[in-house]
C-alpha positions as CSV (number, residue, x, y, z in Angstrom):
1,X,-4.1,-64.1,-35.5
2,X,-5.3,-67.6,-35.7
3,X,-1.8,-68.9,-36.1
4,X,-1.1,-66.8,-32.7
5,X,-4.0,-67.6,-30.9
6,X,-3.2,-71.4,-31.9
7,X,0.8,-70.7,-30.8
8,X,-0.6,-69.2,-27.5
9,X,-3.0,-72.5,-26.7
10,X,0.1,-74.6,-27.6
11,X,2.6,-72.7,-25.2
12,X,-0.1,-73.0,-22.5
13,X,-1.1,-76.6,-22.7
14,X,3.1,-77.0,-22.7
15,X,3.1,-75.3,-19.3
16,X,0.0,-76.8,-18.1
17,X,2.1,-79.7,-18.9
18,X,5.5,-78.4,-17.1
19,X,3.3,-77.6,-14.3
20,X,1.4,-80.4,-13.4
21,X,4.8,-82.5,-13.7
22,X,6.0,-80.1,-11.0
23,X,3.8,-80.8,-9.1
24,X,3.4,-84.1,-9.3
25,X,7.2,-84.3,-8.6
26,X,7.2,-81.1,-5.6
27,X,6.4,-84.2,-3.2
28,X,8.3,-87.5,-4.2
29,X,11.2,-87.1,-1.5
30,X,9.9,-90.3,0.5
31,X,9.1,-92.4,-2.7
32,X,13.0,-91.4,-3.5
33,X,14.2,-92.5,-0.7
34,X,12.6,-95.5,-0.7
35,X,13.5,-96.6,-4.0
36,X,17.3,-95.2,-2.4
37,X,17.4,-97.3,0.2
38,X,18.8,-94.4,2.0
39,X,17.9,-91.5,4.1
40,X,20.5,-88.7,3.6
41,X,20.6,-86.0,6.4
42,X,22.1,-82.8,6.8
43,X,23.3,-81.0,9.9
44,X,26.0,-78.9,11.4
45,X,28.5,-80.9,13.7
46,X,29.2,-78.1,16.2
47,X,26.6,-78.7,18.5
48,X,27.3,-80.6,21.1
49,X,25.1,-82.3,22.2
50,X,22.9,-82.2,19.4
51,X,25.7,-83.0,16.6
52,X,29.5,-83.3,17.4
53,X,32.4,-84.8,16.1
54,X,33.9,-88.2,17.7
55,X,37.0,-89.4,15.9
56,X,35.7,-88.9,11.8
57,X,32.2,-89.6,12.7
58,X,29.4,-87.4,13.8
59,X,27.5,-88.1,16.6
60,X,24.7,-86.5,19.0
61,X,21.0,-86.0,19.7
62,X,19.9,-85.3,16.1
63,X,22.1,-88.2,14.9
64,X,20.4,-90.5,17.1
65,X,17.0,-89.3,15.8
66,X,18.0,-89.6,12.7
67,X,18.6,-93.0,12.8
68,X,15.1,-93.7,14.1
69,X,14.0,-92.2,11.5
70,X,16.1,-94.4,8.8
71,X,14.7,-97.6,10.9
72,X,11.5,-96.6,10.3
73,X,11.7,-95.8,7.2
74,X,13.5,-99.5,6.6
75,X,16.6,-97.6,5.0
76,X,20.1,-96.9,5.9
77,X,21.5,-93.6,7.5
78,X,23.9,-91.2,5.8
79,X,24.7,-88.5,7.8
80,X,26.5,-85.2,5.4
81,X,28.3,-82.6,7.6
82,X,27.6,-78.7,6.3
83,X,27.8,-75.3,7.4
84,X,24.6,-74.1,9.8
85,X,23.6,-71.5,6.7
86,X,23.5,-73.9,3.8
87,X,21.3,-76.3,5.4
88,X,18.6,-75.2,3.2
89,X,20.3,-75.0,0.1
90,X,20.9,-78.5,0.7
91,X,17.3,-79.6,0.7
92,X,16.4,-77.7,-2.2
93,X,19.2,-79.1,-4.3
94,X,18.1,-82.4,-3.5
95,X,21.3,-83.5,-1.7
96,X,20.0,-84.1,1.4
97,X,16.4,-85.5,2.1
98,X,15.9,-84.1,5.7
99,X,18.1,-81.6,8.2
100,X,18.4,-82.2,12.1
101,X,20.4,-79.4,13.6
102,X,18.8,-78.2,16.6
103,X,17.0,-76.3,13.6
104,X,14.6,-73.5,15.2
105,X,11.4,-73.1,13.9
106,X,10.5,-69.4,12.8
107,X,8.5,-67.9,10.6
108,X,11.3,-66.8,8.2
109,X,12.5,-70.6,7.8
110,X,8.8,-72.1,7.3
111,X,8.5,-69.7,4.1
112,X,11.7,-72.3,2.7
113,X,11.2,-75.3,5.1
114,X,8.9,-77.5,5.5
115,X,9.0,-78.7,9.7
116,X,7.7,-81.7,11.6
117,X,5.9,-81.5,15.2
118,X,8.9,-80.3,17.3
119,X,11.0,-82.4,19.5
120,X,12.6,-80.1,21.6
121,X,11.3,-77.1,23.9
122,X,14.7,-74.6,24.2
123,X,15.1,-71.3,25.1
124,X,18.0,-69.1,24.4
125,X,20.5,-68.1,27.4
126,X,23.3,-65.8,27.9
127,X,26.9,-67.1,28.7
128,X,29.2,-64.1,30.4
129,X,32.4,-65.1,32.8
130,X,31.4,-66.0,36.2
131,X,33.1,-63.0,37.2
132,X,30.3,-61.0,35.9
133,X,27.8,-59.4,37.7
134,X,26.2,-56.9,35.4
135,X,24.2,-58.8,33.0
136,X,20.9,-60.7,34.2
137,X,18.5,-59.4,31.3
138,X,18.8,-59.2,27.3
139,X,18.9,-55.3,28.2
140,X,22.2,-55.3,30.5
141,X,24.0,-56.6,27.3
142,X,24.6,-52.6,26.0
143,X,27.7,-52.1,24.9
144,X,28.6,-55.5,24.7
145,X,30.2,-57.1,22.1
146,X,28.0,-60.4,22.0
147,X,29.4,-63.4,20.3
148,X,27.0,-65.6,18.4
149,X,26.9,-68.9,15.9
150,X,26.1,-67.7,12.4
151,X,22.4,-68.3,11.0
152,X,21.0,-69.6,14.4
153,X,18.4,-68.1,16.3
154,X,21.2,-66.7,18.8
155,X,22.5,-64.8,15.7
156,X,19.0,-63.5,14.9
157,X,17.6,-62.6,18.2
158,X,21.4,-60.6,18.9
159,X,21.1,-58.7,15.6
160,X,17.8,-57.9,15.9
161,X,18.0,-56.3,19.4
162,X,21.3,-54.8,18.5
163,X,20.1,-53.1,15.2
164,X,16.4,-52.0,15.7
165,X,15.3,-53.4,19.3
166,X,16.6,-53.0,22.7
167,X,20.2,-52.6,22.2
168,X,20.3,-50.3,19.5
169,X,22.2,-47.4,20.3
170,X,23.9,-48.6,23.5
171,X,26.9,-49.4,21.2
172,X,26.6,-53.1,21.9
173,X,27.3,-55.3,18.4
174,X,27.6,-58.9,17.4
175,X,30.9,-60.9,16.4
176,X,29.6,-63.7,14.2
177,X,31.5,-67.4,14.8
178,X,31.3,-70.7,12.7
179,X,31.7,-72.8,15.7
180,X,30.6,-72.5,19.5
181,X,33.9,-73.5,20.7
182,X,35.6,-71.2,19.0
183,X,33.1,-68.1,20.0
184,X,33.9,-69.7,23.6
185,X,37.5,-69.0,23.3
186,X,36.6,-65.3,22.3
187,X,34.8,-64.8,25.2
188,X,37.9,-66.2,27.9
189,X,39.9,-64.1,25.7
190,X,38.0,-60.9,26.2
191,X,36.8,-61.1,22.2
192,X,33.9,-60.8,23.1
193,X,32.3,-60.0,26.6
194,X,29.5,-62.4,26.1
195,X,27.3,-65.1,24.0
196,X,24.1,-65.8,23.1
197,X,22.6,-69.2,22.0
198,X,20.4,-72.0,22.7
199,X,19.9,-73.3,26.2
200,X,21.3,-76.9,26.3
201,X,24.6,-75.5,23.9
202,X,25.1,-72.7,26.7
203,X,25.4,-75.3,29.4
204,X,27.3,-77.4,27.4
205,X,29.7,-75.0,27.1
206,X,29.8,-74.0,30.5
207,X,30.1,-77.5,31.9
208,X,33.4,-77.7,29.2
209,X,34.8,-74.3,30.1
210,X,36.0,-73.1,33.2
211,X,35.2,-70.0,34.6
212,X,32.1,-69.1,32.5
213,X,28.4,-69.2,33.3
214,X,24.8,-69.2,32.1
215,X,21.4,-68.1,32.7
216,X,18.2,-67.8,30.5
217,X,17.5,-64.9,28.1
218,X,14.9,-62.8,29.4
219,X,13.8,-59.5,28.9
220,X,13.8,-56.6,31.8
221,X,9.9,-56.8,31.1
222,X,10.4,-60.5,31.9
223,X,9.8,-62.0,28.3
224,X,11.2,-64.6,27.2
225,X,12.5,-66.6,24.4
226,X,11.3,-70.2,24.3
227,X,11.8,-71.8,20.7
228,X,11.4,-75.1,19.3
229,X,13.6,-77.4,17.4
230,X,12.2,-79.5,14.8
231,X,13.2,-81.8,11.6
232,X,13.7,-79.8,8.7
233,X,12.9,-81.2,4.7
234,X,12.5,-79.1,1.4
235,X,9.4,-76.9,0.9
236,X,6.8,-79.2,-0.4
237,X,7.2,-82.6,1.0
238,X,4.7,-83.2,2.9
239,X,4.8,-87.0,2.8
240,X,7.9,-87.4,3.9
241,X,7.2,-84.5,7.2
242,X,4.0,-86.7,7.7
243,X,6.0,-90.0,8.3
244,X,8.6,-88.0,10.3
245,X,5.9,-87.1,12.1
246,X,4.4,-90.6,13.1
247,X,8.1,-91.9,13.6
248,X,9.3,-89.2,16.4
249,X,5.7,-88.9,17.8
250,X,6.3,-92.1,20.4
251,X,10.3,-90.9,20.7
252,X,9.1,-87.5,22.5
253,X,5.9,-89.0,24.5
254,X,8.1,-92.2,26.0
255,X,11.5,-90.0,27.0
256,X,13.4,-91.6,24.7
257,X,14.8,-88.0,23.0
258,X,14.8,-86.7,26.6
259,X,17.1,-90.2,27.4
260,X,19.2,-89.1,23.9
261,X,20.1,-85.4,25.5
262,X,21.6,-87.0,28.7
263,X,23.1,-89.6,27.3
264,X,24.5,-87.4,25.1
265,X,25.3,-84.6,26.9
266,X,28.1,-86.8,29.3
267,X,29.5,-88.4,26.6
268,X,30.3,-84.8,24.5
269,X,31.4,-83.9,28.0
270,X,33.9,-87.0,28.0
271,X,35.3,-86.4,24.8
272,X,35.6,-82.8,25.9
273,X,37.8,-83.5,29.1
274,X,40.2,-86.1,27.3
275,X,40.5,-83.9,24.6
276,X,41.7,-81.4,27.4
277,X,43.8,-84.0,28.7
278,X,46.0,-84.5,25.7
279,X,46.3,-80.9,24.7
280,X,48.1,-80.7,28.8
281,X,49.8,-83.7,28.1
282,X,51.3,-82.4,24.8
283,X,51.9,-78.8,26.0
284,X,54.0,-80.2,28.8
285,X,55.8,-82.7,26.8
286,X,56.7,-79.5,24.7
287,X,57.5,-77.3,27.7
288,X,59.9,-80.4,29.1
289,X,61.8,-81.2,25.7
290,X,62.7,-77.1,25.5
291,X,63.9,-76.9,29.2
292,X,66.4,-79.8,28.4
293,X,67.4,-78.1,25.5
């Protein structure tokens, strides 16, 4: 018994140990980057103008932040480009030390995130062809099939109303995309007879895409669904949120994120029509070389 009782201090004093390691270590993220001398962030380039793609590099809002944040810090910037829905499993793993991806703060993601002061006030809107003239609530969406980015708030708030709130039973449902653009396409192409997602993305997409428009979410009651983005980092680090914190704090009060979502906005738009431009050229390059044949 003595022998056990002995084993059993042993074992305990070993996890004592273990634990007090832990969490020494749960909140070392900014030491680590420090020592680095880089800040590694995580986002989803699909998000124009938050995070997009020009040429092989990603660009946008968030990136921009980012950056600030890497000055601050005194490091250099390396910006990893990942699915929407493995954001988190990045910051647990360790491979990335922060995520900026027009990430919405909710309750759900707070329980594996840990989130600085948001930067960004957004609400979600609806984007149907300008054509129609049925939908002006959440409610008129029954029997729609409602296209949405996967693991964003758009995707949540869709699902939710479809499955238990107030679309269930109208036969409306939700066609889940990987990419904006794409869920775009679905909805010109009759997909999909609308899309749900955040504000600035909807217009986005409208200003890129002719013959669509948007309008903010609301409920027939009149509700509505104003959400905040904020930077993401791994449950725990608290240090490094804090210094996020004091870094971004001057960025929102002097307009200089505001200046980042105009700025970027035209130039996503730019890239946008010349991208247009050379997909018209091509096509009628291709149209001309099979007349002459």
């Amino acid at each position: 018994m003595k022998k056990l009782i002995s084993g059993c201090i042993a074992v305990s004093m070993v996890l004592g140990m273990m634990a007090g390691s832990t969490a020494m270590a749960a909140d070392d993220a900014l030491d680590n980057i420090k020592e680095r001398g880089k800040l590694i962030v995580a986002t989803d380039a699909a998000w124009p103008p938050f995070e997009y793609m020009e040429g092989e590099n990603v660009v946008g809002v968030d990136v921009d932040i980012a950056q600030d944040i890497a000055d601050g810090l005194g490091v250099d910037l390396e910006v990893i480009n990942v699915a929407f829905d493995s954001l988190s499993m990045y910051l647990e793993n360790g491979e990335a030390d922060l995520a900026l991806a027009a990430i919405t703060v909710t309750e759900d993601r707070a329980e594996s995130m840990e989130f600085s002061d948001p930067y960004c006030d957004a609400y979600q809107y609806i984007v149907v062809k300008e054509d129609d003239d049925k939908v002006k609530t959440i409610d008129d969406l029954a029997g729609y099939i409602i296209g949405v980015h996967l693991g964003t708030t758009g995707d949540f708030l869709a699902s939710d109303e479809v499955n238990m709130g107030v679309l269930a039973g109208t036969g409306a449902s939700v066609q889940q995309y990987k990419d904006l653009t794409i869920a775009a396409m679905g909805l010109k192409a009759g997909d999909v007879q609308a899309i749900v997602c955040d504000k600035l993305l909807a217009e986005n997409l409208c200003t890129i895409n002719d013959g669509l428009k948007c309008f903010e979410a609301t409920y027939a009651d009149g509700s509505s669904t104003l959400e905040q983005y904020a930077v993401a980092a791994a449950k725990g680090q608290t240090s490094l949120i804090e210094k996020v914190n004091e870094i971004i704090s001057p960025l929102k009060e002097d307009g200089t994120i505001d200046q980042y979502i105009l700025d970027e906005s035209a130039k996503a738009s730019a890239l946008n029509e010349e991208a247009e431009s050379e997909t018209e050229a091509a096509s009628e390059a291709t149209e001309t070389e099979t007349a002459a044949e």
